[in-house]
C-alpha positions as CSV (number, residue, x, y, z in Angstrom):
1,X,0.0,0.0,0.0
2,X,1.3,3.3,-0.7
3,X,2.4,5.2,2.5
4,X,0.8,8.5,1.4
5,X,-2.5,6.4,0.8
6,X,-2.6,4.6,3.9
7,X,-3.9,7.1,6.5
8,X,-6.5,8.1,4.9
9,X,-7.7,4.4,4.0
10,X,-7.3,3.9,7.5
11,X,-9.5,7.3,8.5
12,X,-11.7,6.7,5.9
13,X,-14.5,4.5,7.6
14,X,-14.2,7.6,10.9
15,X,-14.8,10.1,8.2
16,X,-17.7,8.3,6.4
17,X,-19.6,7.7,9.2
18,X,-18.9,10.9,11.0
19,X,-20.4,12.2,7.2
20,X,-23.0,9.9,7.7
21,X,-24.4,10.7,11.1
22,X,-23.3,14.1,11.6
23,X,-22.9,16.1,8.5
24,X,-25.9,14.9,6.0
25,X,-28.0,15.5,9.2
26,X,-26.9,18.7,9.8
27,X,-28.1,19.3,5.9
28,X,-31.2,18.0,6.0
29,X,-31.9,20.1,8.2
30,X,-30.8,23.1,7.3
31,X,-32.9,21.8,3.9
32,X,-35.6,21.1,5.8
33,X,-35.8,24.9,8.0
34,X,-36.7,26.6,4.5
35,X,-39.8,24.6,3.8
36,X,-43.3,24.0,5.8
37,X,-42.7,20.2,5.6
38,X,-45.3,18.8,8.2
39,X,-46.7,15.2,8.8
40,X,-48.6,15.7,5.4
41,X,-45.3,16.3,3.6
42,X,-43.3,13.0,4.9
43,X,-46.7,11.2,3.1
44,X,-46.4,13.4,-0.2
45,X,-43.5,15.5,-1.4
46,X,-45.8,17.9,-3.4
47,X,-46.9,19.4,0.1
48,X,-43.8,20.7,1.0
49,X,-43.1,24.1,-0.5
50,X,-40.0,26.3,0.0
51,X,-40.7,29.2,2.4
52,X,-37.0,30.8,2.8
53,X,-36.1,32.3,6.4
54,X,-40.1,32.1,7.1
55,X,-39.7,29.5,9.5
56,X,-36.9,31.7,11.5
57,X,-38.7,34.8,11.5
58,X,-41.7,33.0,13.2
59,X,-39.0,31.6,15.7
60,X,-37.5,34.9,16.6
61,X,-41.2,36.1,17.4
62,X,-42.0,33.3,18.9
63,X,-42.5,33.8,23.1
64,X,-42.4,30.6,23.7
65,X,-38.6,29.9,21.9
66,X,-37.7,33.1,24.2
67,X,-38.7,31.2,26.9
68,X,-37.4,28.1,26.2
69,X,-33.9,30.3,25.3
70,X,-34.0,32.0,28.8
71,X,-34.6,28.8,30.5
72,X,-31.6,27.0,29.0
73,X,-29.6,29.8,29.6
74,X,-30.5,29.2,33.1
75,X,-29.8,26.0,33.2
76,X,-26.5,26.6,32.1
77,X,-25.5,28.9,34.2
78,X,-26.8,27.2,37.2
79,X,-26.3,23.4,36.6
80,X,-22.3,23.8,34.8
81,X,-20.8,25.4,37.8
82,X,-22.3,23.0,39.8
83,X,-21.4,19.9,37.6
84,X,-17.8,20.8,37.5
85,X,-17.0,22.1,40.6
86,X,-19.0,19.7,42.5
87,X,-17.3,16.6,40.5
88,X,-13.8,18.3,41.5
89,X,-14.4,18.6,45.1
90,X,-15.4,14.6,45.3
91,X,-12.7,13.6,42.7
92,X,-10.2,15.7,45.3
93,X,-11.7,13.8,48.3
94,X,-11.7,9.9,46.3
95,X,-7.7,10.5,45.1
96,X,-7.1,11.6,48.9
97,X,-8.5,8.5,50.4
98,X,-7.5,4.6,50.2
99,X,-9.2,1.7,51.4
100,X,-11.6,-0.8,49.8
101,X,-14.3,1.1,50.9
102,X,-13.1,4.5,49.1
103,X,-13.0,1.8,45.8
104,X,-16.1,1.0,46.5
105,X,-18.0,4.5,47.0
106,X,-16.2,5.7,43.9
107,X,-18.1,2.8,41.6
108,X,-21.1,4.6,43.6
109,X,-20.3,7.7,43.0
110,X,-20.2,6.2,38.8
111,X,-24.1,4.4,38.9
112,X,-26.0,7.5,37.9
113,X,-24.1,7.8,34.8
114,X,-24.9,4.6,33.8
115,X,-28.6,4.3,35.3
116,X,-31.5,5.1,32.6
117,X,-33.1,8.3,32.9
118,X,-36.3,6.9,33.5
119,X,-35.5,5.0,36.4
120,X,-34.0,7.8,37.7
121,X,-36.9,10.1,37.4
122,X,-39.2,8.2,38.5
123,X,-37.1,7.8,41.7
124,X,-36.6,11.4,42.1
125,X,-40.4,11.9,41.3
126,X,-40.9,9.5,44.4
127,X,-38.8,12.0,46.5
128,X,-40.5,14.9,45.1
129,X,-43.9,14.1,45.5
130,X,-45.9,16.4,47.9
131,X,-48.1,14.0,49.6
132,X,-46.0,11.3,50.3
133,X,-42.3,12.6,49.2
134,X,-39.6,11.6,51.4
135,X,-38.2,15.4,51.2
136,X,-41.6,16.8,52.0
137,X,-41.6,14.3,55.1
138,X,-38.3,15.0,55.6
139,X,-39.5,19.0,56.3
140,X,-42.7,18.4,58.0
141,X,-40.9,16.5,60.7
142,X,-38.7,19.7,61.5
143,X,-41.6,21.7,61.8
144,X,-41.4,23.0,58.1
145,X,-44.1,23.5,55.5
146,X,-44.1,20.9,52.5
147,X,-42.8,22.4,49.1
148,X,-44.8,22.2,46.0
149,X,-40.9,20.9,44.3
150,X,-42.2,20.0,40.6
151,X,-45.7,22.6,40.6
152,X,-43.9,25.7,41.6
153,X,-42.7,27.8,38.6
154,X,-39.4,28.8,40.2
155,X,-38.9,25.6,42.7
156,X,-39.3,23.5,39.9
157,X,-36.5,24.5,37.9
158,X,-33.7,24.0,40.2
159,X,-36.2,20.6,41.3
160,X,-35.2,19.7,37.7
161,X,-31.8,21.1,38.3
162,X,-30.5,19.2,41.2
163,X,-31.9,15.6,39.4
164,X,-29.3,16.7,36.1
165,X,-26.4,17.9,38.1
166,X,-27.1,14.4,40.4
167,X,-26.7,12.2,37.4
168,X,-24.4,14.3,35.6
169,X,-21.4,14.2,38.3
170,X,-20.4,10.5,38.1
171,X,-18.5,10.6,34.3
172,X,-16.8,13.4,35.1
173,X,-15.6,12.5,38.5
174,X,-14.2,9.0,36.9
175,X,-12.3,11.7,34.4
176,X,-11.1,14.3,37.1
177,X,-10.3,11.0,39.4
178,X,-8.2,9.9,36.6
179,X,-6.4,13.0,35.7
180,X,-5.3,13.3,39.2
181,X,-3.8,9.5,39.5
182,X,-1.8,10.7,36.5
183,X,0.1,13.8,37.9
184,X,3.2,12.8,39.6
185,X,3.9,12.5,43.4
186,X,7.3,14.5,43.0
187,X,5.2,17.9,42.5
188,X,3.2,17.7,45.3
189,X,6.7,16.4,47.4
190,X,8.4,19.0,46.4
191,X,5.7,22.0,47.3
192,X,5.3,20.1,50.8
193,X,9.1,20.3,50.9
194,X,8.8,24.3,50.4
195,X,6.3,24.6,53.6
196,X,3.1,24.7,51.3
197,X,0.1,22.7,53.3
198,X,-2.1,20.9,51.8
199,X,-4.5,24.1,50.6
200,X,-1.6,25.5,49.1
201,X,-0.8,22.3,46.8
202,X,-3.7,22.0,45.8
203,X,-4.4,25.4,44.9
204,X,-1.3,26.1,43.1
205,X,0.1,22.4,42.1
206,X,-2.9,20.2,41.7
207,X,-5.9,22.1,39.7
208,X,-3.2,24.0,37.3
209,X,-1.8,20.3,36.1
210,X,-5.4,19.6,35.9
211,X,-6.0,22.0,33.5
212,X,-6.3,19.8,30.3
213,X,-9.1,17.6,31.9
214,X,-11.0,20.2,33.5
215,X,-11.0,22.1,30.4
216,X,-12.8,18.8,28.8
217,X,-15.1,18.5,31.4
218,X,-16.1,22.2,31.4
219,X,-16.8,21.9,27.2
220,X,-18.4,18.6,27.3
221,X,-20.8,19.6,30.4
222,X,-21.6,23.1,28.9
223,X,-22.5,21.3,25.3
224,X,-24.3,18.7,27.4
225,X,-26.6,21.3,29.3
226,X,-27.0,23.2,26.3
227,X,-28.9,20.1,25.2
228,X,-31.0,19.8,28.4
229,X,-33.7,17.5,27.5
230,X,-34.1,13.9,29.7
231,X,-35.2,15.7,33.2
232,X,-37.6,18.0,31.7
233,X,-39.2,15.9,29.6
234,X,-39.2,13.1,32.0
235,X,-40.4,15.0,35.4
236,X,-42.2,18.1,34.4
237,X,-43.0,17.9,30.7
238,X,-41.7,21.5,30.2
239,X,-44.2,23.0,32.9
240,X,-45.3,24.1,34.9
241,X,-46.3,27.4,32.4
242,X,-43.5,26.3,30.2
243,X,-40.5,27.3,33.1
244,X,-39.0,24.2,32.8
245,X,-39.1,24.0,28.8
246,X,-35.6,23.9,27.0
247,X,-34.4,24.4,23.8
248,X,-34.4,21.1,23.0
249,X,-37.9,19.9,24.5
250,X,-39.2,22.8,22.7
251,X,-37.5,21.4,19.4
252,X,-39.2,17.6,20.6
253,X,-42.8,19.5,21.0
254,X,-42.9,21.1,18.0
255,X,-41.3,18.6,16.2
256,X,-42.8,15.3,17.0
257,X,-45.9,16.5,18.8
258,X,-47.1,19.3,16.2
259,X,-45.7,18.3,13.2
260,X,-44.1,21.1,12.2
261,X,-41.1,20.0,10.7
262,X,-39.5,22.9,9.2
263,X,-39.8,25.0,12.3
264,X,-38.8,22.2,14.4
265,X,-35.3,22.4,12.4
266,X,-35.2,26.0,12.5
267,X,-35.0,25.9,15.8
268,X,-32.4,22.9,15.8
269,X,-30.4,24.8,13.7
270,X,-30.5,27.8,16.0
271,X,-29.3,25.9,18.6
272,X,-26.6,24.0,16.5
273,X,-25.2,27.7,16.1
274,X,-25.0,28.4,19.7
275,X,-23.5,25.0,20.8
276,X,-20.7,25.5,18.2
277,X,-20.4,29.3,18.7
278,X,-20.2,29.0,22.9
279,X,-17.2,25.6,21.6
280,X,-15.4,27.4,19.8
281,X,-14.8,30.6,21.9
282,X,-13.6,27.8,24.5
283,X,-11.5,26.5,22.1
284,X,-10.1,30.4,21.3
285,X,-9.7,31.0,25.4
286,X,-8.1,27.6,25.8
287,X,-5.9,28.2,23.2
288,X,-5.3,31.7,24.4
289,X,-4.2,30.4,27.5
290,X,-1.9,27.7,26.7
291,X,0.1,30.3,24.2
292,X,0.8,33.2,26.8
């Protein structure tokens, strides 16, 4: 085989099915945003008819994708910080500690990630319910008034918040816990040898050689809850009055429950934009980082 040849035989099944499933999707979509494809139009082609940026004009008007936009943003900005910082502080605990039983809790620590969604909803819908919820009972038997968790507009979002960054925390501790059996012991000797305590090494020896993996976790998490889609849909169906609705379950709704096809895309496409606009100014800070 010729040498200039064989990497790209070799590549060329990643790229084809990268082609496959990510680009041609991509293009259909973006094909089908310009027309008023519905459930008629899958049945007959003649229905569909081309109506240019109609279909994002109606989005940008919309309320409801404003809501939906506001409430991801939310979402982000609550359930990312939480995610990373709270999967650092028990990946910092895990690498301290050794013992069989430390093993053991960190396999805990790894069953939401691999636990359905469903299962895990309707566990934490259990916990949340107000008549017989064990955190209701939990606050009645300190003297404090049940909590409507999944019916109040504002209580239910971080309701639905807390169940994400619960499930979302196990992957990325494994990662973190990984990166930190990887940095070598003579760093942290040496800073202990200098007088720093054990603050000071991890502060200033520990999270900077942690860099590369937290900036992972920090991409893959943001892209992640840019998507937000499973607890929503699952616990609250978007309510109550819509506060819970993403981006996404909006997409779902108007997608697969009204049929409208071409403004389901449009608004898949708008959020394609965003998730590859927030990655790549990562990508540009990251970068900017490792250069100076």
């Amino acid at each position: 085989m010729n040498r200039r040849l064989a990497p790209y035989v070799f590549v060329g099944p990643a790229m084809l099915l990268l082609a496959t499933f990510g680009v041609f999707p991509i293009l259909v979509a973006a094909f089908v945003s310009l027309t008023n494809m519905n459930i008629s139009g899958l049945a007959r082609w003649s229905n569909v008819k081309f109506v240019g940026f109609a279909n994002y004009t109606k989005l940008f008007r919309d309320p409801d994708f404003w809501q939906a936009l506001w409430n991801t943003v939310f979402f982000v900005g609550v359930g990312v910080p939480a995610v990373v910082l709270l999967s650092l502080a028990v990946a910092l605990l895990l690498n301290r500690s050794g013992g069989r039983f430390f093993k053991a809790l960190r396999a805990f620590y790894f069953v939401p990630a691999i636990t359905g969604i469903v299962a895990i909803s309707l566990v934490w819908s259990y916990l949340y319910n107000t008549q017989f919820g064990l955190l209701n009972f939990l606050l009645t038997s300190v003297g404090l008034k049940p909590l409507q968790w999944l019916s109040d507009p504002w209580l239910a979002k971080f309701s639905v918040g807390l169940v994400a960054v619960w499930r979302g925390t196990g992957l990325n501790i494994i990662i973190l816990l990984a990166a930190l059996q990887g940095i070598p012991r003579d760093y942290l000797e040496a800073a202990s040898l200098d007088g720093a305590n054990a603050w000071q090494r991890t502060r200033f020896v520990t999270i900077p050689l942690l860099g590369y993996a937290l900036f992972f976790v920090t991409v893959t998490t943001l892209i992640g809850w840019l998507q937000f889609f499973d607890e929503p849909f699952v616990l609250t169906k978007g309510g109550p009055l819509g506060t819970t609705t993403s981006v996404s379950l909006f997409i779902y709704k108007e997608g697969f429950q009204q049929s409208q096809f071409g403004y389901a895309s449009a608004g898949s496409l708008v959020l394609f934009v965003v998730i590859a606009a927030v990655t790549l100014i990562q990508l540009r800070m990251r970068r900017r980082d490792i250069e100076y």
